[in-house]
Structure formats: C-alpha cells, structure tokens
C-alpha positions in Angstrom: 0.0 0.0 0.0 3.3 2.1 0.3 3.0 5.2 1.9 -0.6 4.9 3.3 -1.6 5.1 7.0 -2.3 1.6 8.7 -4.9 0.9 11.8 -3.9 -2.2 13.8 -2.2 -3.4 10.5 -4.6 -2.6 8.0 -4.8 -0.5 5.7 -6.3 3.1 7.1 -10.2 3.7 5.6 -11.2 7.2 6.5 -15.2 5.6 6.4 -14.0 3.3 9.0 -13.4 6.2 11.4 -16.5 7.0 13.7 -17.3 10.5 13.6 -14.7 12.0 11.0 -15.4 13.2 7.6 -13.7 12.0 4.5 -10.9 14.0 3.3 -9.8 12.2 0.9 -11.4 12.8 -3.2 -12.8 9.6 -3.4 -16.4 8.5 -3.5 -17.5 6.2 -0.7 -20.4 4.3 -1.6 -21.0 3.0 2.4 -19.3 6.3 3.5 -21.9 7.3 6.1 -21.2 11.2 5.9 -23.0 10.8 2.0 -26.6 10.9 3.6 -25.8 14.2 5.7 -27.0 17.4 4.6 -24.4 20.4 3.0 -22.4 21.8 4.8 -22.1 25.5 5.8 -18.9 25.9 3.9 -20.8 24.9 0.9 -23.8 27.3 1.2 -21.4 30.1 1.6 -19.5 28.9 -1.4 -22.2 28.0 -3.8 -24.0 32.0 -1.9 -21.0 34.0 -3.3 -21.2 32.1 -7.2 -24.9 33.7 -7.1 -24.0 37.1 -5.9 -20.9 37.0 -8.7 -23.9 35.9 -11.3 -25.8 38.6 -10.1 -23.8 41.2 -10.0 -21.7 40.4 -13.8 -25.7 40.5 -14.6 -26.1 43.7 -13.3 -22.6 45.5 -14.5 -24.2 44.2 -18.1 -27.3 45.8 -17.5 -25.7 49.2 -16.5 -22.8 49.6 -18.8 -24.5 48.0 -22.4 -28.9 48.1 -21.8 -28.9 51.2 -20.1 -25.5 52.6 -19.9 -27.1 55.9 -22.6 -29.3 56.8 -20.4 -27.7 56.6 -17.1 -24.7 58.5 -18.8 -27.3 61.5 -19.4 -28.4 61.2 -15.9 -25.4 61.9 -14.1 -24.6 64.7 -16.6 -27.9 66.2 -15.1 -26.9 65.8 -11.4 -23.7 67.2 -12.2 -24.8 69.8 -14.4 -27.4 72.6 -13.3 -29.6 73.8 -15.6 -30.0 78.0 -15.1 -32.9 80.0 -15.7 -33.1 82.9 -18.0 -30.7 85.0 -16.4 -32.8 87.8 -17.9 -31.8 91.5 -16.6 -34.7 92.5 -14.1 -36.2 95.6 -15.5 -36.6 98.9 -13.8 -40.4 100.6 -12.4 -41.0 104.4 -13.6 -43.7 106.6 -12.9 -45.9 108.1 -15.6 -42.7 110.6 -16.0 -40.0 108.0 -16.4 -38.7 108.9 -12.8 -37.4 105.6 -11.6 -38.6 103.5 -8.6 -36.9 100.4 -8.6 -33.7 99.4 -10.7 -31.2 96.6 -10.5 -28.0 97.3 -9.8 -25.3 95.2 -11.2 -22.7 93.0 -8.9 -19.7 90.9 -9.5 -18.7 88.3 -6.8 -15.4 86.2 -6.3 -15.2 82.6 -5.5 -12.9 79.8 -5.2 -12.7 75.6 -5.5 -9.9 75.2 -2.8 -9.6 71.6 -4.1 -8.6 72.5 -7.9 -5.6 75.2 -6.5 -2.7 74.9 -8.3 -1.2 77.8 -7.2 0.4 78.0 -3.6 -2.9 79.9 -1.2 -0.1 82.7 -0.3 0.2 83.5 -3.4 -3.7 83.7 -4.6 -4.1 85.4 -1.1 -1.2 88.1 -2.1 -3.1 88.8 -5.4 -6.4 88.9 -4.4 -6.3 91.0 -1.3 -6.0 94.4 -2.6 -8.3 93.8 -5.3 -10.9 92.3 -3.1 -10.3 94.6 -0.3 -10.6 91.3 2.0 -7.4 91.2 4.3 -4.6 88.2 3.2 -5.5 86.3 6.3 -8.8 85.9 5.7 -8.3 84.7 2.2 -6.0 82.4 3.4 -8.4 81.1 5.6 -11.1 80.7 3.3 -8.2 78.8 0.0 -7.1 76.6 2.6 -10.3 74.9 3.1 -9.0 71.7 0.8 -12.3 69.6 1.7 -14.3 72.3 0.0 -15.4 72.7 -3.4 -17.0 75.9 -3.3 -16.4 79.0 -1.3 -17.1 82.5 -2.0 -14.6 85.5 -1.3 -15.8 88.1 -1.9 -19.3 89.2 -2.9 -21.4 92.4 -4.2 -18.5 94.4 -5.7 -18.9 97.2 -7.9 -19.3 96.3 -11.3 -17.0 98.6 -12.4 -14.5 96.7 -11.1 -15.1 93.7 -13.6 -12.3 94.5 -15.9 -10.0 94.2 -12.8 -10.9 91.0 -11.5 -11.0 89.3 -15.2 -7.8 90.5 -15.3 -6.3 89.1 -12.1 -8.2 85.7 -11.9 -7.9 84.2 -15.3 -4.5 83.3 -14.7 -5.6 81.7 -11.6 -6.7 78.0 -11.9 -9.8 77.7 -9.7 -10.3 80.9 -8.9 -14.0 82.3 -10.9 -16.2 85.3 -10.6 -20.0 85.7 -11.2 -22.2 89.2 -12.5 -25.4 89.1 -10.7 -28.0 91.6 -10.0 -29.3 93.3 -7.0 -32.4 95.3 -6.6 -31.7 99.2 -5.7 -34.9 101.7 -4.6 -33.8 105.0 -5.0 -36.4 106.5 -3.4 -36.2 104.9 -0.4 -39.8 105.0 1.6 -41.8 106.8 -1.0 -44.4 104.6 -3.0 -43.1 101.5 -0.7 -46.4 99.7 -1.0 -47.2 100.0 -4.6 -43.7 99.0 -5.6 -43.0 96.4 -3.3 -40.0 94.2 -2.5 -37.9 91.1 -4.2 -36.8 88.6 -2.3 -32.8 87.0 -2.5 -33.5 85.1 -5.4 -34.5 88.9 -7.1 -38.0 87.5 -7.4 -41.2 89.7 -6.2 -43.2 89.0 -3.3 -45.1 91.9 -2.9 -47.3 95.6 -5.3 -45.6 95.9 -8.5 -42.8 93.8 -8.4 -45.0 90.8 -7.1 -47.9 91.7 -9.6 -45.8 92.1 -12.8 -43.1 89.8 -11.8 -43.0 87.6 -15.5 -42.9 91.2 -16.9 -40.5 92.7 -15.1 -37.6 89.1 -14.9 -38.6 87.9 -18.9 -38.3 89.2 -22.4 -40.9 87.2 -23.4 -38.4 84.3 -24.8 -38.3 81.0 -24.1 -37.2 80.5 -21.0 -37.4 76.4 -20.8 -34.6 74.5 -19.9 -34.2 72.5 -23.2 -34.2 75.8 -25.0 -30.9 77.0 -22.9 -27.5 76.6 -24.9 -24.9 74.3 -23.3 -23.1 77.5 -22.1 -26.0 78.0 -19.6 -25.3 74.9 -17.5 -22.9 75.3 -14.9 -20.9 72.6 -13.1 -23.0 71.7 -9.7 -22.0 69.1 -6.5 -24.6 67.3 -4.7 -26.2 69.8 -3.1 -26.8 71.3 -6.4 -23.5 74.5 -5.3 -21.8 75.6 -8.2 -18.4 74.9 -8.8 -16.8 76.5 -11.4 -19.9 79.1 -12.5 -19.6 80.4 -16.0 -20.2 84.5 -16.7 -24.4 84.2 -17.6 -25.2 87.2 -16.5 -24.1 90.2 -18.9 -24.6 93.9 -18.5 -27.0 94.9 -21.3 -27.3 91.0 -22.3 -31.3 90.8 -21.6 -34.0 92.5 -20.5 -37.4 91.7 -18.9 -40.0 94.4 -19.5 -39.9 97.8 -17.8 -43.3 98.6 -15.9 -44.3 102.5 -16.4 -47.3 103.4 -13.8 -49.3 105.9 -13.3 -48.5 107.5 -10.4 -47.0 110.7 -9.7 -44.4 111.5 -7.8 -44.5 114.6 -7.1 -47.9 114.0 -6.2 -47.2 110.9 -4.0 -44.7 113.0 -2.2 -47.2 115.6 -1.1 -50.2 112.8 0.1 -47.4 111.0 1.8 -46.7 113.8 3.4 -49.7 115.4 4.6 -50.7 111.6 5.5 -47.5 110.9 7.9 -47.9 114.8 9.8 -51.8 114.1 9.8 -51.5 111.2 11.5 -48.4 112.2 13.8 -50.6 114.8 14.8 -53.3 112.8 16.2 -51.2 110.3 16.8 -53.5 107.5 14.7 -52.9 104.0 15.1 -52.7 103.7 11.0 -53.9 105.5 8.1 -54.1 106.0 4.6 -54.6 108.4 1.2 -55.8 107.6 -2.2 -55.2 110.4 -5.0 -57.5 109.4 -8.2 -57.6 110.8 -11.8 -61.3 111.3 -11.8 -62.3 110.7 -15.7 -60.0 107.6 -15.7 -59.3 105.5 -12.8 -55.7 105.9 -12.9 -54.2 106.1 -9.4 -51.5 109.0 -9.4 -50.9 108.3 -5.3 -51.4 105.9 -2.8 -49.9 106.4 0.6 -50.2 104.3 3.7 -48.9 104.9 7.3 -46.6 103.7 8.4 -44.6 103.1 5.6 -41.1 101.3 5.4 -37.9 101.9 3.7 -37.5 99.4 1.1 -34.0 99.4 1.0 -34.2 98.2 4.7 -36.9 95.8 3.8 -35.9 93.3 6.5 -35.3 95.5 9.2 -39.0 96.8 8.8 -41.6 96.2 11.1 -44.2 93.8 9.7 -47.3 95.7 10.2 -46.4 98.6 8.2 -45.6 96.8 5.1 -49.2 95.7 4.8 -51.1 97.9 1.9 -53.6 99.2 4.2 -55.2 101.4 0.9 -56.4 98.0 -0.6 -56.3 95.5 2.7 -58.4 97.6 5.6 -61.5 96.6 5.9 -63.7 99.1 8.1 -67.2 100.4 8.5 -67.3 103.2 6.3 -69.6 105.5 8.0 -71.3 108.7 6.9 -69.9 108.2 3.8 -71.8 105.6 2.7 -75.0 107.8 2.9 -74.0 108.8 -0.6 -75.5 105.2 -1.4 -78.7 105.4 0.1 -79.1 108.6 -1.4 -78.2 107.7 -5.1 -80.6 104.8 -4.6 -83.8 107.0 -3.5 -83.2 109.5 -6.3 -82.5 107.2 -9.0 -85.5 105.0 -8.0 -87.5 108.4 -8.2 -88.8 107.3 -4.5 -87.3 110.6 -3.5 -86.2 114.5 -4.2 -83.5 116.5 -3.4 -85.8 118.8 -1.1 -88.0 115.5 0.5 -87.8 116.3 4.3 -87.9 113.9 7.1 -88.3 114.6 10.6 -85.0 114.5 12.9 -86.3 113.5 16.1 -84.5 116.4 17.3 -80.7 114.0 17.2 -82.1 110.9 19.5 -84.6 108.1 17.5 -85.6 104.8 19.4 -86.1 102.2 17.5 -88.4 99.2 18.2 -85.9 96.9 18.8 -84.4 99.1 21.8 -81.6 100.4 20.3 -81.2 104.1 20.0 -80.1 106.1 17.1 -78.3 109.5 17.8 -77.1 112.6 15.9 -74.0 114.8 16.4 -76.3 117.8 16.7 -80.6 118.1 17.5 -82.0 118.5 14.1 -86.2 118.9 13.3 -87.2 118.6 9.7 -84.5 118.4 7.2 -84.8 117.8 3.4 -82.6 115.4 1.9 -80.1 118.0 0.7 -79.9 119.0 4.4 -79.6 115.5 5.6 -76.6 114.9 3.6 -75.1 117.9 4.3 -75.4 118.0 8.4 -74.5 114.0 8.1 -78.0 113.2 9.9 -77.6 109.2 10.3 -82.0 109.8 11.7 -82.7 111.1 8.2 -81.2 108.6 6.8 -82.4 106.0 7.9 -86.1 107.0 8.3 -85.7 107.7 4.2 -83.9 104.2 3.3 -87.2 102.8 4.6 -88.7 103.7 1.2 -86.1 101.0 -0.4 -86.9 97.3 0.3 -83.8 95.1 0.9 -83.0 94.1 -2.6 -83.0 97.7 -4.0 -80.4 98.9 -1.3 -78.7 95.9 -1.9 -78.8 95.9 -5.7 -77.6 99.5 -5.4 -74.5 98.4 -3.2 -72.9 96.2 -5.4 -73.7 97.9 -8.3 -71.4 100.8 -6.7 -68.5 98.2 -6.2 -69.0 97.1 -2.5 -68.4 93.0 -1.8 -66.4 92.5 -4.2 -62.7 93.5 -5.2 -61.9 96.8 -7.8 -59.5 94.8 -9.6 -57.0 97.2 -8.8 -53.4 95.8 -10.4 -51.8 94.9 -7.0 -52.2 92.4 -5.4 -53.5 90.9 -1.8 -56.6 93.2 -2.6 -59.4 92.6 -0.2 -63.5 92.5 -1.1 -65.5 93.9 2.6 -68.1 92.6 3.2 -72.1 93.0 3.1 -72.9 90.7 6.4 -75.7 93.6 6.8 -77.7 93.5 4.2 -77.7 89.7 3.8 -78.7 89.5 7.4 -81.0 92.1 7.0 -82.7 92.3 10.7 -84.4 95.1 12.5 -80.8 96.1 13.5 -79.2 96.2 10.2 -82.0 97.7 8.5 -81.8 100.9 10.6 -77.5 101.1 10.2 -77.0 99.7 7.1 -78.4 103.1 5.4 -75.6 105.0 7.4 -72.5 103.2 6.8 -72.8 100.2 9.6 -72.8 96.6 9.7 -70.9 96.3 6.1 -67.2 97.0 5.9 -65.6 98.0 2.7 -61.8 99.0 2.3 -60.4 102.5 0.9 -60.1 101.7 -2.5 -63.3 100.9 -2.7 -64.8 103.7 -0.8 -62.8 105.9 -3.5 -64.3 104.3 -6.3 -67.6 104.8 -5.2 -67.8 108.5 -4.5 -66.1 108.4 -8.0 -68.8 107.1 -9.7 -70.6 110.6 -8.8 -67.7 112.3 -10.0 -68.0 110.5 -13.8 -71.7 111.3 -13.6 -72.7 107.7 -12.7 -70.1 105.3 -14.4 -68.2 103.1 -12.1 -64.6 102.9 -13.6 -61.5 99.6 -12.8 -59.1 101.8 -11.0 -55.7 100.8 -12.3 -52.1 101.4 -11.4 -49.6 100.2 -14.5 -50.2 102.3 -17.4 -47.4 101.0 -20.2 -45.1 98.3 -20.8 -42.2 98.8 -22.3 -38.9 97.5 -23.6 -35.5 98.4 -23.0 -35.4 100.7 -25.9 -38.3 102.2 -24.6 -40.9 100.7 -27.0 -44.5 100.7 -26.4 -45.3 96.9 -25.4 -48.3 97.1 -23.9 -51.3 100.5 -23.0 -53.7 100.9 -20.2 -56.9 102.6 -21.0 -59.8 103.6 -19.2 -62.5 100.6 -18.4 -65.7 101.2 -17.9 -67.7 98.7 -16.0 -70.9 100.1 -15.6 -73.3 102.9 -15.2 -74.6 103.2 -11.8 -77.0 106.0 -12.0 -78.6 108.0 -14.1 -76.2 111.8 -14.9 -79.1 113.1 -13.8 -78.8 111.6 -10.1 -75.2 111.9 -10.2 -75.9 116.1 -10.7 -78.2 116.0 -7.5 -75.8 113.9 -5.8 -72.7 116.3 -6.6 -75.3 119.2 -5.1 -75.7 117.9 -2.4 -71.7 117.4 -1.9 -70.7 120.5 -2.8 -72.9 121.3 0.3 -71.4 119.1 3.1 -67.8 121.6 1.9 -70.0 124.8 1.6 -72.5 124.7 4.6 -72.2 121.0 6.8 -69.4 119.5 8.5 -66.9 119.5 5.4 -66.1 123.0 5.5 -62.6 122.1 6.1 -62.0 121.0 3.0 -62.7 123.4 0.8 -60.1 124.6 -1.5 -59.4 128.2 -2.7 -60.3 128.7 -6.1 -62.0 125.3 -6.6 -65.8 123.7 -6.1 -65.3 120.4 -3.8 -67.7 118.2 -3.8 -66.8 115.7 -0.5 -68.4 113.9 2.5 -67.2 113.0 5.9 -67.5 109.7 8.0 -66.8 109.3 11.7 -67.6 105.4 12.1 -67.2 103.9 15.5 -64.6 100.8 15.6 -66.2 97.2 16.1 -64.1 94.6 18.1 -65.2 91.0 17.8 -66.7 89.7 21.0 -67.1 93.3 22.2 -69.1 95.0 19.8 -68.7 98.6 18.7 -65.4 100.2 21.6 -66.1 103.5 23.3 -63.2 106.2 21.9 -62.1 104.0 19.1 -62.9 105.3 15.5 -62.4 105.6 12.0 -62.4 108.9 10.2 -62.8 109.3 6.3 -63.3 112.5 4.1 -63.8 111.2 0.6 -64.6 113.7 -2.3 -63.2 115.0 -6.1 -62.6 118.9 -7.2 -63.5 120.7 -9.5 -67.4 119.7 -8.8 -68.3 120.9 -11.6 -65.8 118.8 -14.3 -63.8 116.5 -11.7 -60.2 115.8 -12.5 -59.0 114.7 -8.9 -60.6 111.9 -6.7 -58.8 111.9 -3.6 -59.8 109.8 0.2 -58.1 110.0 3.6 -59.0 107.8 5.9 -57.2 107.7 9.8 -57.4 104.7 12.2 -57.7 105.3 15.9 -57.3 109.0 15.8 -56.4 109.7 19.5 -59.5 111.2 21.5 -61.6 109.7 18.9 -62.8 113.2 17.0 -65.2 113.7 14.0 -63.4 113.7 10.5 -64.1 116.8 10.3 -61.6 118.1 12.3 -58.7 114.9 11.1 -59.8 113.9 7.6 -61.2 116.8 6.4 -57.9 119.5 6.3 -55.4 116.4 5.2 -58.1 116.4 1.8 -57.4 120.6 1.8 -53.8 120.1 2.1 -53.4 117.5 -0.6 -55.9 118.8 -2.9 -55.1 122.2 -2.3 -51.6 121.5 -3.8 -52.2 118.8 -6.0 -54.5 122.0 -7.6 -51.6 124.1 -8.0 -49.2 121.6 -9.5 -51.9 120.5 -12.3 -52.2 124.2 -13.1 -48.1 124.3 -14.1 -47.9 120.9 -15.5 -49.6 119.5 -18.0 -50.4 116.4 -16.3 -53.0 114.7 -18.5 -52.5 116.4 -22.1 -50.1 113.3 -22.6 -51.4 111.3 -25.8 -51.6 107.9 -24.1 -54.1 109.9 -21.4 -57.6 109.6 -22.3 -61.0 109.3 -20.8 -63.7 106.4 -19.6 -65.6 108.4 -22.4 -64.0 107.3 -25.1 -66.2 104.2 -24.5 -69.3 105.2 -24.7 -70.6 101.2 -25.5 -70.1 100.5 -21.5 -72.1 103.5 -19.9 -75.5 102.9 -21.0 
C-alpha cells in the first residue's frame, strides 16, 4: 500500500473512522457522511457564485442596456440647468422717474480643491483687489475639503475689468455678475412697488404683480431651449463649482413697468398723510389720490410706511397695503348710497324732508339712534349735508332690501376693484344679507358692512364721472429696454350706476357738506369740492362697537363741476376719537389744495396715451 496510513495493520479507511469526515477525493459508496445534509462551507461557497452571477448580470445591465441613459443622468446631477438669467427691468412713474432698478454685482469665488497655485500667493493677489485682508483669504483657499467657497461678494461692477484681469491666470479661482435690486427712493411709494426677495424674485405691489414682466423678455425661458453654455458645473447639493459668466450687462431685459403714479404727487399725500397722522397720533392710516375721468391712481400712501432698502429691518405691520387690505365700517360716507338709490329709484327728491327727532330716535328693537347735533325737519339736501344718520335711515325705509342691496354692489361694494396689486381685499355685506331690524336701521348710514379705501374711492367716484363706475388701475405702459411701447392701459368702464341726472343731484348735495355742513374744512381756494365726511365707531369682535375707538374718512373729487382729482383720507384710531371733520377733512385741503396748483403748471394729462372712460361710450348705458 506504500505510503498509506495503517490501523492495527490494516490498511487506514477514513469511512472506518466513527465520527470524522472523508478527506480524501474519493467516493465512498457505504461512507456514512454521503446521507448528511451540506455543509455550511458549501452554502457560503455556492452563496458567493450567485452574488458574482448577479452582479456580472447587473454590470451588463448598467454599462450596455442602459448605460445611454444613465450617462445623461449623471450629466444632469452634475450639471445645473440656469434660468433665464434675464436682466430685471426697472419701475418708472408716468414721468419715467425711476422706482426700482437693478443694480449690477460681480462676486469672487474659489474651488480650494482644484488650487494649483500655492494659497499665499492667490491670497497676495487677491487681497487688494478684493479689499478682503490676506488672512482671511487664506483662511477661506485653505479649506481643501471644500469645493466651493465664496470670497468676496457684491462688488462694484465697475471693477469687472479688474478682476478678469487678475483671476484668469488663476486655476480655480472664478467670478459671477449678478444683480441686486436698488430703490432710490427709499420710503416713498413702498407699497405699490414692493420688494424682491434673494432670489430677485417679487413678493409683494408691482414687483409681485408684474413679476413675469418685469424678470422675462418674453423668450423662451425652458430648460431644453438654454444653450450648453447655460449649465454650470453643480456638487450634490446642487452648489456651483466653477460658474460660467451668464449674466451680462446689457445682455437681456425683462419688461420695464411704467405706472401711473405721480411723484410729485405721491410726495405731497405722503406727506400730509405721515404729519396728519403724527398729529393725532392715529394708530394707522391712509390716502388715495385718483384721476377722476379715468381711474388711474397718481398716489397711494399708507402709514406707516417702510424703507424698502431696509426691507428686512422693517416692522411687519407697516408693510401691509392698508389702501387695498383695511377693511372698516365706512360711516357717513356711505350715505351717498342710500341717497343715489332713492333719487334714481324716483322714491325721492332733493328737497324731500324727514323729521330728525330732534338728534335721538328709538327704534323698536331698543336700540337708540343719535345725531352729532338736535335737528327737526330736514330735506334730503340738508340730511346729507349735516350728516343726519335719523334722516337717513327714516328715508332708506322707502327701499326694500333688494334695492339697497342691488344699489351696493352695483357701486362696487363686496367684491374687489380689480385694482393691479395684489392681496386686494372685497368687505363685506354681512348687513344686508342679514338684513334684521338692527341692520335695517344702520346699514343706510355706513354700519354693519365693511368696505376698504379703494373701494370707498371708487364709489364717491362714480358721482364724480356722472354715474359710471370705472377699474381703477395702477400700471399704465409696458415697455422694452429701448423704450418701446409693449403694452397700454386705458380707461375701463364697467358700468353705469345711475342715471347723470342723479349723479348732478348727488354732486349738489356734496358741494354742500364743503359749503355749509361739516366739510367746510376741506374746501379749497379757487376750486368747487364736492366731499363727504364719515366718523364710524370701531367694532371689536366679541365686544361689539369700543367707546373712543374710530375711524375717520373724508372722501370727495374737485372741481365739482368737471372733476379731474378723486382723492380719500381715511385715519385709524385717531387719538381722542374726534369727528373727521376736524382729522380727515384738512389732510383732503392740504393734498388737494396742492395737487390743484401743481396741475395748473404741468400738464399732467395732455399726454397722448391719457384719455378718458368716455371714449367708451358702449359700456355706460
């Protein structure tokens, strides 16, 4: 047997062995260790031949079945597809004096990773261009785990030359042009411009409203549509890396917005707003200048206002757009309404009386109605003029609930103007569609329906166009770069209200609230105004209406006779709660007093894209 092992002189038979496996290649057909099950050793084994199958199967299936399109996908993740880096365009008034501009940037980064050079030396070259100190660069290129870090951002764009100059010679080191949004005029018009945010996009008035205008020039801005040298190298987190130079003074333009607001005019209503409402020190408050035959607004002024160049410094309440968003009781000012309604409906004349109750009327119901002064009989002239919320409401009792209704809405109240900025509110008309012995005697005067400024405005304007209600509008042209005519506003006529005939009576009886009732304030040298006041108490929910809190309006449009301004103040919380007469009232004088004078030395509205709602006559009968 030669060299094989021997038990007890035999010949050595592994099967033989109790309790030992076989080691030798050989098949033993009474081997006892043939009937047991495999082994662990050979699961594992035969384990990794599949996962080797499986994953040659795989590498096949990636590299040759779908090895196109996975190729595409990476370059995706890799590669960031840009927007139209479109120049944002600037915000004029009707004058071309501009609002809100971009300014242009240039910023400095670096991939730390790529350097070539030695940091010391970048930092050396850089630091006097950048005016960043040597240290800190040094700081910032040694970095090595980083693939993306800026050094230096929002330079002067003037300085581009400069740093081309410096960093092309410098493997890894790039620069961007970007713009920022500059307000030159601070404060002024802050709520009908309003604000971008970081990524230059609008998020509030003009800028939020026209936003596709104002960032596109009406190309194709899809991705697929961008040439390959709009895609700029991106890591994981979708950072640039090496950013190419998209953005190009002068490159493209989005569409200029050119409104129709004033600002010389806006200066002065912002002004007598702000000292008007210092002086009484008013919790809030805000002024609506009007061109009468058209609807364009040439001011709007809230207070407080905000600097938009210090947007985020600015307290939040007084970026709201109060002249659109407020929603109060209007008052004796809505008594224009009721009276257009009983005239128009023929149920009533100008020189109808109805008796006063000498200032103190109870109603059934318990509640009791007073006036600001004892008043007898009193025509409907009178009642108007002396603001007599008893007369009123003992003549709104000729309209049933779906006349004064009718008559509401058809005068713009519940629903929005349509105004071109945005968040506008629509009031509300819980009142009438209550309709109860309560609301039935306050509707009539100006309670139990809320209606915002802009509204209010376009309501007493209606008398001013002799019964048409007009869309107020804000953005009069769009325009290119060179100043091409894109886009023209006009005058839109919605609907006649009343008749011209009501809308005469109804300016009479205006021009006597300034001549002879509590409007006297506002009366402007030189100049017919036709105007009414409104002192509304403040309503507080689970309170009801607040003793000392109120709301005071003076609404109205000069000259009576051929109207050319529509202008409103309204005050919140005026301190000591006093009659609008003595708030609302002079702040109308001041503004309309010098608006006046600045109409009679510029021709304001001899412009050729100026025209009138009656140009379309189609929409007034």
């Amino acid at each position: 047997m030669g060299d094989m092992p021997h038990i007890s002189g035999k010949p050595f038979n592994p099967c033989e062995v109790p309790h030992q496996r076989c080691t030798l290649l050989h098949f033993c057909i009474n081997c006892p260790m043939n009937n047991i099950p495999f082994s662990r050793i050979t699961i594992v084994w035969v384990g990794l031949e599949l996962c080797l199958g499986l994953l040659i199967g795989r590498l096949f299936l990636i590299q040759y079945v779908h090895g196109r399109e996975l190729r595409e996908r990476s370059e995706n993740q890799r590669n960031t597809e840009v927007g139209s880096q479109t120049k944002r365009a600037t915000i004029l008034d009707r004058h071309g004096s501009v609002f809100a501009i971009n300014q242009d940037l240039v910023s400095v980064y670096a991939d730390p990773k790529v350097l070539k050079d030695e940091p010391d030396d970048i930092a050396r070259k850089l630091a006097p261009l950048l005016n960043v100190s040597e240290d800190r660069l040094l700081s910032i290129l040694q970095q090595k785990k980083r693939r993306f870090v800026w050094l230096k951002r929002n330079l002067d764009y003037e300085r581009l030359n400069d740093i081309r100059q410096v960093t092309k010679g410098i493997y890894g080191i790039g620069y961007r042009t970007h713009g920022k949004r500059s307000y030159p005029k601070d404060e002024l018009a802050s709520h009908i411009i309003g604000y971008t945010n970081f990524e230059n996009r609008g998020i509030d008035g003009i800028e939020h409203q026209y936003d596709t205008y104002l960032s596109t020039d009406n190309r194709n801005d899809l991705p697929e549509s961008q040439p390959k040298s709009n895609r700029i190298t991106a890591d994981g987190k979708r950072r640039p890396i090496r950013p190419p130079q998209l953005y190009q003074q002068g490159r493209r333009y989005g569409r200029s917005i050119v409104l129709t607001l004033d600002e010389y005019i806006q200066h002065i209503t912002e002004r007598e707003l702000i000292a008007g409402c210092e002086e009484w020190q008013a919790r809030a408050g805000s002024a609506i200048v009007m061109h009468s035959k058209s609807g364009e607004i040439l001011a709007l002024a809230n207070y407080p206002n905000y600097n938009l160049n210090d947007y985020s410094r600015s307290e939040e309440s007084a970026k709201r757009n109060r002249a659109i968003w407020m929603q109060y009781e209007p008052g004796s000012v809505f008594k224009i309404v009721t009276a257009a309604a009983l005239l128009n409906e023929k149920l009533m004349s100008p020189d109808s009386r109805e008796y006063c109750e000498m200032g103190e009327y109870h109603l059934s119901n318990g509640h009791v109605v007073h006036d600001v002064k004892p008043n007898a009989w009193l025509t409907l002239n009178e009642i108007i003029a002396k603001s007599s919320n008893i007369g009123i409401l003992k003549a709104a009792r000729y309209l049933d609930k779906e006349q004064l209704e009718t008559y509401t809405r058809r005068f713009g109240f519940g629903e929005k103007t349509g105004i071109d900025l945005p968040y506008e509110r629509a009031g509300s008309l819980r009142g009438i569609e209550k309709w109860d012995d309560y609301t039935i005697a306050s509707v009539p005067f100006g309670q139990g329906i809320s209606v915002t400024p802009i509204q209010m405005l376009n309501a007493i304007n209606v008398i001013a166009t002799k019964g048409v209600l007009l869309q107020p509008y804000i953005t009069r042209q769009i325009i290119d770069k060179e100043g091409s005519l894109l886009e023209q506003s006009v005058p839109q006529p919605i609907h006649r209200v009343i008749s011209a005939e009501t809308a005469q009576a109804i300016t009479q009886m205006l021009v006597g609230v300034t001549e002879a009732g509590g409007g006297q304030r506002a009366r402007v040298e030189g100049y017919t105004v036709a105007g009414k006041t409104g002192t509304a108490q403040k309503a507080e929910r689970g309170k009801g209406y607040v003793e000392g809190k109120v709301v005071t309006t003076f609404a109205g449009f000069l000259p009576a006779e051929d109207a050319l301004f529509s202008i409103i103040v309204v005050v919140d919380e005026p301190a000591a709660a006093p009659l609008s007469s003595h708030v609302t009232a002079p702040m109308f004088q001041r503004i309309a007093s010098e608006a006046m004078w600045y109409l009679s030395q510029k021709d304001l509205f001899v412009q050729k894209s100026t025209s009138s709602y009656a140009g379309n006559q189609s929409a007034l009968q």
